[in-house]
C-alpha positions in Angstrom: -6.2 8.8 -22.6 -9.6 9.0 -24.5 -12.9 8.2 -23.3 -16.0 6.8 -25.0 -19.6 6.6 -24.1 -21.5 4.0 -25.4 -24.9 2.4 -24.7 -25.9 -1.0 -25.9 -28.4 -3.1 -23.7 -27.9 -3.8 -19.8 -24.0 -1.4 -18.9 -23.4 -4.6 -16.7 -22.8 -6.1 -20.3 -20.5 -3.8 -21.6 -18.7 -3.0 -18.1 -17.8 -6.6 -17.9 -16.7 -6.9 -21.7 -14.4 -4.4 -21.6 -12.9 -4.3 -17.8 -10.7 -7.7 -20.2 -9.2 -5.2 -22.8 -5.9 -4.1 -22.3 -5.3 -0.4 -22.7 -8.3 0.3 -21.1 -8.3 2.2 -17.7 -11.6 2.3 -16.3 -15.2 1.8 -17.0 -18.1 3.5 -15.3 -21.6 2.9 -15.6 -24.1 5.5 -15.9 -27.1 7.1 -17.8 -27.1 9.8 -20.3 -29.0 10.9 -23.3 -32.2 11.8 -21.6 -33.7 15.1 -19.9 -34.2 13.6 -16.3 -31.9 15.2 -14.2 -29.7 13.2 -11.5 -31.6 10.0 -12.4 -31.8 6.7 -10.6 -31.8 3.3 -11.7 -35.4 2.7 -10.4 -36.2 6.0 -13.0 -34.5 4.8 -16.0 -35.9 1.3 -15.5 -39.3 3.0 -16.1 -38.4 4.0 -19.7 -39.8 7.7 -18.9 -36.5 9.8 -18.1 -35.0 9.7 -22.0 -31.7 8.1 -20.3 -30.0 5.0 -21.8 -27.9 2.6 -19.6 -24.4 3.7 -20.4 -20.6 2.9 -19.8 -17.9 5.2 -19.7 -14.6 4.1 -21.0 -11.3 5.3 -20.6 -8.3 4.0 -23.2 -5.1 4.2 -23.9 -5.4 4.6 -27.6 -1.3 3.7 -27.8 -2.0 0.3 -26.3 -5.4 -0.4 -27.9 -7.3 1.5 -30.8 -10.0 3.5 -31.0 -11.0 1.1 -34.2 -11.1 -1.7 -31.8 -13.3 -0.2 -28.6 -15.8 0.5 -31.5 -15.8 -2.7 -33.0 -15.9 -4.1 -29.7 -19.1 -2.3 -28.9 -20.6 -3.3 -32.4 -19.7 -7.2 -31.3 -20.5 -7.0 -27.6 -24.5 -6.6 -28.7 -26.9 -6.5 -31.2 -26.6 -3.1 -33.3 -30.3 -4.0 -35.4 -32.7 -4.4 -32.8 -34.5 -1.1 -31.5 -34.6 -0.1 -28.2 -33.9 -3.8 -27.0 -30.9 -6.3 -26.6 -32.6 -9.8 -25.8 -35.2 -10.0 -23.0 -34.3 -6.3 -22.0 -36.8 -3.9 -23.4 -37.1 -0.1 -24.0 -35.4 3.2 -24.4 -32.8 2.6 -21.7 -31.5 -0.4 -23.3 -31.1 1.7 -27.0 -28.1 1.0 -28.8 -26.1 4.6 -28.9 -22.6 6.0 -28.8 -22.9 9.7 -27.2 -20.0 11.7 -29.0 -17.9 14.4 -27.2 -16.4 16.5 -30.1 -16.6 16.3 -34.1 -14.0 13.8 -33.7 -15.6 11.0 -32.1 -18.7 11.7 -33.9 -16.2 10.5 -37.0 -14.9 7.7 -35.5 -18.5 6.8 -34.5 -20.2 7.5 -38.2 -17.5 5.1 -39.3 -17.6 2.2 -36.9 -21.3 2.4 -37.5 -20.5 1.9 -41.2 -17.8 -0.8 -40.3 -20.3 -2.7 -38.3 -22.8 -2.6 -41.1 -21.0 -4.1 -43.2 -20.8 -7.6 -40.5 -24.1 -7.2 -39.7 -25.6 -6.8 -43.2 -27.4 -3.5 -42.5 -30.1 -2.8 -40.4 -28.3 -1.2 -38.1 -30.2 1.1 -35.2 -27.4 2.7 -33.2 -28.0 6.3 -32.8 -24.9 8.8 -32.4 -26.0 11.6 -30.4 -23.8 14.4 -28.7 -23.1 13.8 -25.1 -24.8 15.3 -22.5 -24.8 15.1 -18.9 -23.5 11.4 -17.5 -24.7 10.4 -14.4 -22.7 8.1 -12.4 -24.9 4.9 -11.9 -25.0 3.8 -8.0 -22.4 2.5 -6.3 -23.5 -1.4 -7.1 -23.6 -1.0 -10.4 -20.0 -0.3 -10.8 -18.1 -3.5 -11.6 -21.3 -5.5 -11.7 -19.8 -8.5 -12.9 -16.5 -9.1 -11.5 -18.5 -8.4 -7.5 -21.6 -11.2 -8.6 -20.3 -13.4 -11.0 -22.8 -16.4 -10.1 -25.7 -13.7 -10.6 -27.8 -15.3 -13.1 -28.0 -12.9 -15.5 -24.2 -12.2 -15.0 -24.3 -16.1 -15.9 -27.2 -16.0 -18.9 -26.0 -12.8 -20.9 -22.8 -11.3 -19.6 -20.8 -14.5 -19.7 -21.7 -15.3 -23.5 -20.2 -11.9 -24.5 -17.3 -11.6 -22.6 -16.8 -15.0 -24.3 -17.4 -13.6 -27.7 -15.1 -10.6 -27.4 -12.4 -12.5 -25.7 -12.5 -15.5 -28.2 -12.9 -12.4 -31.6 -10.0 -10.0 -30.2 -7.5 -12.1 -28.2 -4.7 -9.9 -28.9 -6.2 -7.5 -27.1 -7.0 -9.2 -23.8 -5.8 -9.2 -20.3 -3.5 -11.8 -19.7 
């Protein structure tokens, strides 16, 4: 199993997007990058604690590739616009993948370049070694799948589960 932590908007996005890949084991949502220790939601919402909402995800890299998780990510959300996906604005919502080891920093540096290519440059995602994740609370975790009729669920999470279902079918939960 491998394990990948990535940050690109609201983690209710990403958690739901890729909770439908097979191969992949689990996804936690959390907040790393900053200097805050044991942060909250309430503190990261303020933009002050350095932390980015963040998932965690676990992958069998024999049933689904490290290649695809990545270009997942870069599809799942806007890679160009800084510190902001849509309506959700600052620091917290930065587009970054927080490496764990020279390795993934490699994969990274070259899904970043990948993803540039699709997206015709301007990309803003940051690699940046990983520091302490904190576990988000408990309602955070599978945000999606427990309030489906939530309207942001509805507004933002259902168009990109749609988009990453309908661009890597081969890779979905039956």
């Amino acid at each position: 199993m491998q394990t990948f932590v990535v940050a690109g908007g609201c983690f209710w996005c990403l958690d739901a997007v890729y909770r439908v890949l097979r191969g992949v084991t689990d996804v936690v949502s959390g907040y790393t990058g900053g200097d805050t220790e044991e942060p909250s939601y309430e503190s990261v919402c303020t933009g002050r604690t350095g932390h980015a909402e963040a998932v965690a995800v676990t992958f069998d890299p024999d049933v689904i590739p490290a290649a695809v998780i990545l270009d997942v990510f870069f599809t799942l959300h806007d890679p160009t616009q800084l510190n902001r996906q849509g309506a959700d604005v600052g620091t917290q919502y930065r587009s970054a993948m927080f490496y764990a080891g020279e390795d993934q920093k490699d994969l990274f540096e070259a899904a970043r370049d990948r993803a540039a290519e699709w997206w015709g440059g301007g990309i803003v995602t940051t690699i940046e070694p990983l520091g302490e994740f904190y576990i988000a609370e408990d309602y955070h975790q599978d945000f999606f799948a427990k309030n489906p009729g939530q309207g942001y669920c509805m507004a933002v999470a259902v168009p990109k589960v749609n988009k990453v279902r309908k661009s890597y079918a081969d890779y979905i939960v039956a």
